[in-house]
C-alpha positions in Angstrom: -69.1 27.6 8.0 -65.2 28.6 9.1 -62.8 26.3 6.9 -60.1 25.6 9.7 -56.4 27.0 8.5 -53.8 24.9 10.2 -50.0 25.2 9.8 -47.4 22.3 8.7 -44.6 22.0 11.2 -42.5 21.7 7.8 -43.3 24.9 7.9 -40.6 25.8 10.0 -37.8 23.5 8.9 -34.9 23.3 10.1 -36.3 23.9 12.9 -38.3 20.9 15.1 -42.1 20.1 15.1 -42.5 21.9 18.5 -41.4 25.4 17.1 -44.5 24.8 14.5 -46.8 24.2 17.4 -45.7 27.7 19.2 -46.4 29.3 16.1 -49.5 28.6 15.1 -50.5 29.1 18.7 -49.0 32.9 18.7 -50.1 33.3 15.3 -53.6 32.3 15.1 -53.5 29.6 13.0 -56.4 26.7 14.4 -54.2 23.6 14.1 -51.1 21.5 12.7 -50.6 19.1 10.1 -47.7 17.3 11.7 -45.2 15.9 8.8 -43.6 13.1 9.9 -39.5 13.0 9.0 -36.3 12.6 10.6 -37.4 15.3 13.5 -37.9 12.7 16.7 -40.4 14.8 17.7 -42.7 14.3 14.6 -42.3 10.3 15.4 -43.4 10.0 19.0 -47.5 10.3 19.4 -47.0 10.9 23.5 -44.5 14.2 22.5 -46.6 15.2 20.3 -49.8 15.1 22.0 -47.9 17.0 25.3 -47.3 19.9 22.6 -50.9 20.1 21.4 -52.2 20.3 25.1 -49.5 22.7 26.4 -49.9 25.4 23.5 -53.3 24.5 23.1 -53.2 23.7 19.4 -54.9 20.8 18.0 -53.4 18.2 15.4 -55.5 18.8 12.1 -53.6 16.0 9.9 -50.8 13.4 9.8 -48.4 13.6 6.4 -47.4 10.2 6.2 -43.3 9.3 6.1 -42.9 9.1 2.2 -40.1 11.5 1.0 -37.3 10.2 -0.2 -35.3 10.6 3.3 -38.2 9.3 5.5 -38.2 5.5 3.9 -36.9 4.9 7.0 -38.6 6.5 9.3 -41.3 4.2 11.2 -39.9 1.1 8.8 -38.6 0.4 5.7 -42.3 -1.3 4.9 -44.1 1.8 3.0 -47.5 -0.3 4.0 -46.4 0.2 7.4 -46.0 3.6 7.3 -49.0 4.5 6.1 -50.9 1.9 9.1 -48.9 3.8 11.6 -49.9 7.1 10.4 -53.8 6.3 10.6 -53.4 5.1 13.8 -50.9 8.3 15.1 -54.0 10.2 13.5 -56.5 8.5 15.2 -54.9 9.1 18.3 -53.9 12.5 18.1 -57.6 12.8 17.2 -56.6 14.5 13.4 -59.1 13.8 10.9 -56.6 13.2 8.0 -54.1 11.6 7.0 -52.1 13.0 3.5 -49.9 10.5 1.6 -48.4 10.4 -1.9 -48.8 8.2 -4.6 -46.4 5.3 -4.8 -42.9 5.4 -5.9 -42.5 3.6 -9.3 -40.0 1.1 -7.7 -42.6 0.3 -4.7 -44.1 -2.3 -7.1 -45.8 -4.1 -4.7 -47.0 -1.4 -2.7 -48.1 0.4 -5.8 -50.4 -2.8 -6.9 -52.0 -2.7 -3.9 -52.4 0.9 -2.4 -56.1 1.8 -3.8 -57.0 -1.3 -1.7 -54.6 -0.4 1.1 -56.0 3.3 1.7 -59.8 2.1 1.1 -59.3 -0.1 3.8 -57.2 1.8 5.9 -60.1 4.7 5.8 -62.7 1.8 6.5 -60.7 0.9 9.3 -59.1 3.7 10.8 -62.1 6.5 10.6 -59.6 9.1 9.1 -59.5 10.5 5.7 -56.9 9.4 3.6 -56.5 11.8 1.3 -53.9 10.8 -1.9 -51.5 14.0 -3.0 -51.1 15.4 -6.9 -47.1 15.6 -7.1 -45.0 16.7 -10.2 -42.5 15.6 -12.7 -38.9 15.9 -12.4 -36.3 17.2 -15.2 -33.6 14.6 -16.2 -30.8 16.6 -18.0 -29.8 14.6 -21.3 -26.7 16.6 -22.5 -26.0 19.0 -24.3 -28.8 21.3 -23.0 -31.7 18.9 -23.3 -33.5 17.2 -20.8 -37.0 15.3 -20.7 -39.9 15.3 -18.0 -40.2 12.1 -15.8 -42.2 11.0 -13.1 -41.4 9.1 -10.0 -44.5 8.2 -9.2 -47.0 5.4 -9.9 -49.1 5.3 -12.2 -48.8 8.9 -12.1 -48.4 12.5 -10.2 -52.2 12.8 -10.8 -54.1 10.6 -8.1 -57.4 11.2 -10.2 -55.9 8.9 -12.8 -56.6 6.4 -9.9 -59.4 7.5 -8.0 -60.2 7.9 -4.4 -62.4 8.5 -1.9 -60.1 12.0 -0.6 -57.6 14.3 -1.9 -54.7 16.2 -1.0 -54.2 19.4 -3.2 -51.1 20.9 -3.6 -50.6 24.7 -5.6 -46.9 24.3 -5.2 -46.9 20.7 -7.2 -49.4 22.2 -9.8 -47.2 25.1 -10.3 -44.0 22.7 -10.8 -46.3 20.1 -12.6 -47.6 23.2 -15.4 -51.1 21.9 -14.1 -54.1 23.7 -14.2 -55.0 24.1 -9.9 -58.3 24.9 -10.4 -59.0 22.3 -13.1 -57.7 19.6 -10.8 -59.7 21.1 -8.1 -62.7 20.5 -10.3 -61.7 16.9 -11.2 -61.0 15.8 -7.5 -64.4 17.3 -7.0 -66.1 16.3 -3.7 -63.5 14.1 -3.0 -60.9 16.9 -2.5 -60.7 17.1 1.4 -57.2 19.0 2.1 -55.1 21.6 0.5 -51.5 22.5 1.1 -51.9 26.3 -0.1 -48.6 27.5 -1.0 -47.4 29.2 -4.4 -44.8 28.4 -7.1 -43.1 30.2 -10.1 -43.9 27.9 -12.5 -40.2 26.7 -12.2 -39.4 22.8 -12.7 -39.1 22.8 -9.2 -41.1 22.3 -5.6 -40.8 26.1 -4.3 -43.7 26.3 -1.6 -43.8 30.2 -2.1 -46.1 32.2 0.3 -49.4 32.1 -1.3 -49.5 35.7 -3.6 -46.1 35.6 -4.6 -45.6 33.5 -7.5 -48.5 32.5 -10.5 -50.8 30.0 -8.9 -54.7 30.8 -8.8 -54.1 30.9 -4.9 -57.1 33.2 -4.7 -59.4 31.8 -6.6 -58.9 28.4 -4.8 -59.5 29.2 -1.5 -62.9 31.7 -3.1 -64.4 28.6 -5.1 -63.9 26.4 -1.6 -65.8 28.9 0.2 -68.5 29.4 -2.4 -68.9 25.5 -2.8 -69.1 25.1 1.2 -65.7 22.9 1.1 -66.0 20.6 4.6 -62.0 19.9 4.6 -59.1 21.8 6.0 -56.6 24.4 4.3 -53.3 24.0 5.2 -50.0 26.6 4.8 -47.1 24.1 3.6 -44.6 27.0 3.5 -40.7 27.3 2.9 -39.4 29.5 5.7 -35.6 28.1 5.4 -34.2 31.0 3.8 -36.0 32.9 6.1 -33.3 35.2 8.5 -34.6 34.7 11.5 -37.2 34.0 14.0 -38.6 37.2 13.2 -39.2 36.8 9.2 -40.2 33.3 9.6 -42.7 34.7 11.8 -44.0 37.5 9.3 -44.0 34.9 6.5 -46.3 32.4 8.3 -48.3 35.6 9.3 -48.7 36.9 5.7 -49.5 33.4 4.9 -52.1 33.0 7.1 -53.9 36.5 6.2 -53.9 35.5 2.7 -55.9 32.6 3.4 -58.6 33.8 5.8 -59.3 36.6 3.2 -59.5 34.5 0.5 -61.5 31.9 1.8 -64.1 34.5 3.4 -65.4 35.6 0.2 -67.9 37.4 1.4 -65.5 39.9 2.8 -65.2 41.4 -0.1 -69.2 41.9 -1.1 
């Protein structure tokens, strides 16, 4: 079986959801993960869904508002966010929906979001697959600093457990955690993967998959080998990128490296 490769319209940032959608069309790729943020685009279900039909790229997955800059977006009410994005998936006919864990001060929400996304995947009929996230440095002085999360109860959803995962390789290579091992422990609950790549730095880097130390390879050939059912997604950072044109050949190489890797039998 083909394990769809879809594009997220972050992907392209700064530039709006639509140029995501032209993209993947030109490109190949067989869908979108549309993220949801400050882009009016990413908001509105009727533009969105004008996009899809017009390019003729289907929406693979909703990324719910929860960065820091989309509390907003939607409503203040993180419980709302996450209801709106099942039901923009439902409509937009994606299969899954990828939020992260809480944010320590969401107390509330925090208490009750194993309950909220169990009920919201009874409910809704889409996946709602939790995402492994990573610690951030806080300087002390004096050239010290400590690891902290901002997360609740942790960056690993495993700690938790649910019904579907979102995994990241850029958060595992920021986090110092072992990709494949998570893999392993998300086990047949791991329905989505953001493939991107990562130094190891203390930092979020969403390298093109190849170019920094994560076992991007061997993720995508132990999916394929294990008959993985979900969807692979390219969360890439293109913002550097000088123009159209290398954005273009980044989201290409991107793309290559993940339809070689995940058809393993190419190489026997």
């Amino acid at each position: 079986m083909t394990i769809p490769v879809g594009l997220s319209t972050a992907s392209v940032w700064p530039q709006p959801a639509g140029a995501a959608f032209e993209l993947a069309a030109e490109l190949g790729y067989d869908g979108v993960e549309v993220m949801v943020w400050a882009d009016p685009t990413s908001q509105d279900v009727r533009a969105l869904e004008r996009l899809s039909q017009r390019t003729g790229v289907p929406v693979l997955a909703v990324h719910a508002p929860c960065l820091l800059i989309t509390q907003r977006v939607w409503s203040p009410d993180p419980v709302e966010r996450l209801r709106r994005s099942v039901e923009a998936a439902g409509e937009l006919g994606a299969r899954t929906v990828v939020v992260h864990p809480p944010f320590r001060w969401q107390r509330r929400y925090a208490d009750g979001f194993a309950d909220l996304v169990e009920s919201l995947e009874d409910s809704g009929g889409v996946d709602v697959a939790v995402e492994n996230m990573f610690p951030v440095r806080r300087a002390l002085g004096r050239g010290r600093s400590v690891q902290v999360t901002a997360f609740a109860p942790s960056i690993d959803p495993t700690d938790v457990g649910h019904r579907h995962y979102t995994l990241d390789l850029s958060h595992t290579a920021a986090a110092g955690v072992d990709a494949v091992e998570l893999a392993k422990r998300m086990g047949d609950g791991l329905t989505h993967i953001h493939l991107a790549d990562g130094s190891g730095a203390a930092k979020d880097e969403h390298m093109v998959p190849g170019r920094g130390s994560q076992p991007c390879a061997a993720v995508c050939e132990n999916l394929a080998r294990g008959g993985f059912a979900g969807q692979v997604v390219l969360e890439i950072n293109t913002r550097r990128a000088r123009g159209a044109a290398e954005r273009s050949r980044m989201l290409a190489e991107s793309l290559l490296f993940a339809r070689l890797h995940l058809d393993w039998r190419a190489e026997r």
